[in-house]
Structure formats: structure tokens, C-alpha cells
C-alpha positions as CSV (number, residue, x, y, z in Angstrom):
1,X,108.7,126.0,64.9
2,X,109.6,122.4,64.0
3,X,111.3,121.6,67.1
4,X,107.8,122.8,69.3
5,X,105.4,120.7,67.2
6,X,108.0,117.8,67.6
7,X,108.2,118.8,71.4
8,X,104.4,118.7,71.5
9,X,103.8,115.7,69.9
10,X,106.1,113.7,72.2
11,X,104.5,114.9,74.8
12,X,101.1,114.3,73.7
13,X,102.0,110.7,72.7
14,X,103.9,110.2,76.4
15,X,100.7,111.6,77.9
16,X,98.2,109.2,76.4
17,X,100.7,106.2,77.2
18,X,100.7,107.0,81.0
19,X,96.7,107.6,81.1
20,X,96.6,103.9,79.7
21,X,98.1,102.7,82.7
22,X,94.7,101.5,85.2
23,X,94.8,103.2,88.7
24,X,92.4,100.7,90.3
25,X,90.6,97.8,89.2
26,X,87.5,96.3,90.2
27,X,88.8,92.2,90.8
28,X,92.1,91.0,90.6
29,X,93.4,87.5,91.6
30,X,96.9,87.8,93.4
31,X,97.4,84.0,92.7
32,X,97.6,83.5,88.8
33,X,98.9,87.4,87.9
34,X,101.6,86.9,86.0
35,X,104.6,89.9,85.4
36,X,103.2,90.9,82.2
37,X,99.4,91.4,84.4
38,X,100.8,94.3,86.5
39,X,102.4,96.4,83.2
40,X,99.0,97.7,82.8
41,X,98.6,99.0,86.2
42,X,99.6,102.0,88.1
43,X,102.5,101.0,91.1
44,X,99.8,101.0,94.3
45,X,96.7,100.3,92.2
46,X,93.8,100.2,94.3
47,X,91.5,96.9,94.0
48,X,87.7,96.4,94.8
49,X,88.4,92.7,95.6
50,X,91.4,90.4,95.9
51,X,91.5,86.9,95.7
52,X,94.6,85.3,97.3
53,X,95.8,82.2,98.4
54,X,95.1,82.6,101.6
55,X,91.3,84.0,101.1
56,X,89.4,86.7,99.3
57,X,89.4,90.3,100.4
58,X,87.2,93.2,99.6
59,X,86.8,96.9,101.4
60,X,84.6,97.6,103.7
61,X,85.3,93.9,105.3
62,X,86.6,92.8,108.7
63,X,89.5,91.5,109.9
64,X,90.9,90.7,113.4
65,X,94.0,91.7,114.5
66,X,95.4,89.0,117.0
67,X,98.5,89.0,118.3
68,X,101.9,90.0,117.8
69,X,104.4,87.7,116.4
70,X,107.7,88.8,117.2
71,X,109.6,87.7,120.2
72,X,109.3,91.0,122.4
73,X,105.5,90.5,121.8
74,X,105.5,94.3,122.3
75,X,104.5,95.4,119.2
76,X,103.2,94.2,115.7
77,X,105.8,93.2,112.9
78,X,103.5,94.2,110.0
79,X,101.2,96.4,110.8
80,X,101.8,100.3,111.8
81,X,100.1,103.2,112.5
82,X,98.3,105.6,110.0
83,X,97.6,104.7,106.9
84,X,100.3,103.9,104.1
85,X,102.5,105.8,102.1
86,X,105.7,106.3,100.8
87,X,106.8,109.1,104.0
88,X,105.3,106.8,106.3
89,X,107.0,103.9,105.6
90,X,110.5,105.1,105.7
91,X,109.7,105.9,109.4
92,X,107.1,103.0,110.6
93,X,105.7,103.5,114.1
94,X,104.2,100.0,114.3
95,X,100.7,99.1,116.3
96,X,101.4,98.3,120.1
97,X,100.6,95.0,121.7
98,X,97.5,96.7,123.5
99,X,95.7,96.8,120.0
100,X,95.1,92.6,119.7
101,X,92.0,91.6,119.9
102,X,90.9,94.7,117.9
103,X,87.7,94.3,115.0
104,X,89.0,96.5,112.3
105,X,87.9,97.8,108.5
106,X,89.2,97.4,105.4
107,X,89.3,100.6,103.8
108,X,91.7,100.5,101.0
109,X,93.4,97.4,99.0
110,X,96.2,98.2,97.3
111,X,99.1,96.2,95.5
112,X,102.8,97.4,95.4
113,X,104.1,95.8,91.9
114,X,106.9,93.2,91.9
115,X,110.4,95.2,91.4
116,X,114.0,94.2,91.6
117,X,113.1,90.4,91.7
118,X,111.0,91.0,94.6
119,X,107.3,89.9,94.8
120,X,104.2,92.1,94.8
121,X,103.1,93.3,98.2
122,X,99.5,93.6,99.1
123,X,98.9,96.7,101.5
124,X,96.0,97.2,103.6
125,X,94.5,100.7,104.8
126,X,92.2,100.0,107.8
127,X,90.3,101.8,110.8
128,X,89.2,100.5,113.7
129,X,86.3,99.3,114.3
130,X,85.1,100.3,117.7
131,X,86.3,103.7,117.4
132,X,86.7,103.6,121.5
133,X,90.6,104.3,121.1
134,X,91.7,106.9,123.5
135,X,93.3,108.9,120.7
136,X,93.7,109.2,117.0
137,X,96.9,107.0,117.6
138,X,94.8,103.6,116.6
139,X,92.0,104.8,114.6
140,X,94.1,104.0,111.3
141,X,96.9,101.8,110.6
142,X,97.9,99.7,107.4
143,X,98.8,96.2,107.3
144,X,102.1,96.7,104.8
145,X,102.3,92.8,103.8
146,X,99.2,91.0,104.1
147,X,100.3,87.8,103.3
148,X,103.0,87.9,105.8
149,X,100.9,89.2,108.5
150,X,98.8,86.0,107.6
151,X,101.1,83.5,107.6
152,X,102.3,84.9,111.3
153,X,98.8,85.4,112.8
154,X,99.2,88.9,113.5
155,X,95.8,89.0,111.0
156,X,92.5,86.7,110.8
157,X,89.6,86.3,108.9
158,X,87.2,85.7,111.9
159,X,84.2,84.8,109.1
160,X,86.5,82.4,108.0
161,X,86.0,78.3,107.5
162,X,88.6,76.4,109.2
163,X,90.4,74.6,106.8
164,X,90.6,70.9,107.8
165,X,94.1,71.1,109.4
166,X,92.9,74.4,111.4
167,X,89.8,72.0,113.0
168,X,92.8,69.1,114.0
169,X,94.5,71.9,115.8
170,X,91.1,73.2,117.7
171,X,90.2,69.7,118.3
172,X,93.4,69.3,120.1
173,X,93.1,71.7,122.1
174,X,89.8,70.9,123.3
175,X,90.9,67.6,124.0
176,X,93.7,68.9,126.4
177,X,91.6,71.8,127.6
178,X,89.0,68.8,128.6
179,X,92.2,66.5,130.1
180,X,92.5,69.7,132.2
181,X,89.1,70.5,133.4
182,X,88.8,73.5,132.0
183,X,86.0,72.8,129.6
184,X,83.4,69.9,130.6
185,X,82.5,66.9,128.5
186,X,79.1,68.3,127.1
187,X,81.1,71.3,125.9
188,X,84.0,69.2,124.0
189,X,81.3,67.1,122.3
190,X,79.1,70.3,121.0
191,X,83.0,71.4,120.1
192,X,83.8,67.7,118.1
193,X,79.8,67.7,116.4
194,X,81.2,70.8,114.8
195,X,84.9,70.3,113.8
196,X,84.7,66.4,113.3
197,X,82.7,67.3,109.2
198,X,85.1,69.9,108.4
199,X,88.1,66.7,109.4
200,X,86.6,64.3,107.6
């Protein structure tokens, strides 16, 4: 009798320690969380809004995928099809190249905790947009590192500001685009009224 009242209690008592642990949370910045931060939280939590270095994220936004940045430019490095989970990412089937250009939906946010000295992923269920796909191939996908798929272009913001270095870069191109008649004069000044604040 002893041993099942001592049985039940550590169960009880490992029970209410794992319903501590959060599933989701409504904010959570991505920049100052700290190792201790994610002890609270369920591996994959789900988050209402993320704030990251890079920008601030929150479901039911849109994102652009652009192009892909790996060298046979055939398919995307880090997105793939359907959305995430543990089956599906031991067997990725990665977006094709015919997907750039392609408005999409943030559905889920989700953060994979730091383990084994690595850092904490953030993994992004989306559907498309348009919903014009010829099949249920491209209607969902995940992005399964969205910093990385940032840093590489293969995802933009297109609400975003241009950060001051991004407005050089267009400005540049304008200029050469203008060198090579293939914008006008009245079009690179309209172009230059815009970007030259954001320089300055």
C-alpha cells in the first residue's frame, strides 16, 4: 500500500512540474532571451509575436519569398514543403525555384530551444497566399531557420524600411540602371527624393 501512495505521489508531483512548463506565449524577444528564458517553455513553443534582430514577426503577417540561395538555384535551402515537424524534417522536400516571387502567410511561430551548444531555431509554418498553386504541393511549407533564410534572401519583409545601407545598394543600382538607359532621369530622381532621407 505504501509503495502505491509513494508511486502516486511521484507522479502527481512529476505531473504538475511538466504542466508548468508554457506551450506558447504571447511576446517573446529572440534577441535578449537568455538559457535560463527558454527552461520555462515547452521545446517548439508557439509565439504570438517575435521580436528579432532582423525585425519583428507576428502570425497572420506576410512575407515574400525571393529567391533561392544556393548555387544550383533549383531549389530553396531553408524552406520545404508542408508544414514542420519532427517526420518531416528527417526527409525535407524543399520548395522549388518556381515558388519565388510568392506572397505567403504566417501561420505559426515557433522556437526550437538551444540544445547541445547549438542556438535556438525560429521555425515558420506558412501558406500561400494566392492559393492559385496547381496542387496542394505549395499551399504549405515552413521556413525551418528564419534567421538564416534572412540573412541569404531566400525571405523578405516587403513592408519593411530599408535600413540605410539597403537604400546605398538601391541607389546604386539606380544609378547604373540610369548609366544604362534602362530607367530615365525623371524616374532615378523620384527614386533618389525617396532613398537619399533614409542615407542621410
Amino acid at each position: 500500500m505504501k509503495k502505491l501512495v509513494i508511486l502516486f505521489f511521484l507522479f502527481f508531483v512529476l505531473f504538475s512540474v511538466q504542466s508548468q512548463i508554457l506551450k506558447s506565449v504571447d511576446e517573446f524577444d529572440f534577441v535578449i532571451a537568455t538559457k535560463k528564458d527558454y527552461e520555462s517553455y515547452k521545446n517548439l513553443f508557439e509565439v504570438n509575436k517575435l521580436i528579432t534582430g532582423f525585425g519583428t514577426f507576428q502570425k497572420g503577417e506576410d512575407l515574400l519569398i525571393k529567391y533561392p540561395s544556393n548555387n544550383n538555384l533549383r531549389r530553396f535551402s531553408w524552406i520545404a514543403a508542408d508544414k514542420y515537424s519532427l517526420i518531416n524534417a528527417m526527409a525535407m522536400i524543399m520548395f522549388p525555384s518556381s515558388s519565388s516571387n510568392t506572397k505567403i502567410v504566417v501561420d505559426n511561430l515557433r522556437i526550437f530551444k538551444p540544445l547541445n551548444g547549438k542556438p535556438a531555431t525560429i521555425i515558420v509554418d506558412f501558406r500561400n497566399k494566392n492559393d492559385l498553386n496547381e496542387g496542394v504541393y505549395n499551399k504549405f511549407g515552413n521556413i525551418f531557420n528564419l534567421e538564416k533564410a534572412f540573412k541569404t534572401g531566400e525571405v523578405v519583409n516587403p513592408y519593411a524600411k530599408l535600413n540605410r545601407y539597403q537604400a546605398i545598394t538601391k541607389l546604386k543600382k539606380a544609378k547604373i540602371s540610369l548609366e544604362l538607359e534602362m530607367i530615365n532621369q525623371e524616374e532615378f530622381d523620384s527614386l533618389n527624393e525617396l532613398l537619399i532621407p533614409i542615407i542621410k
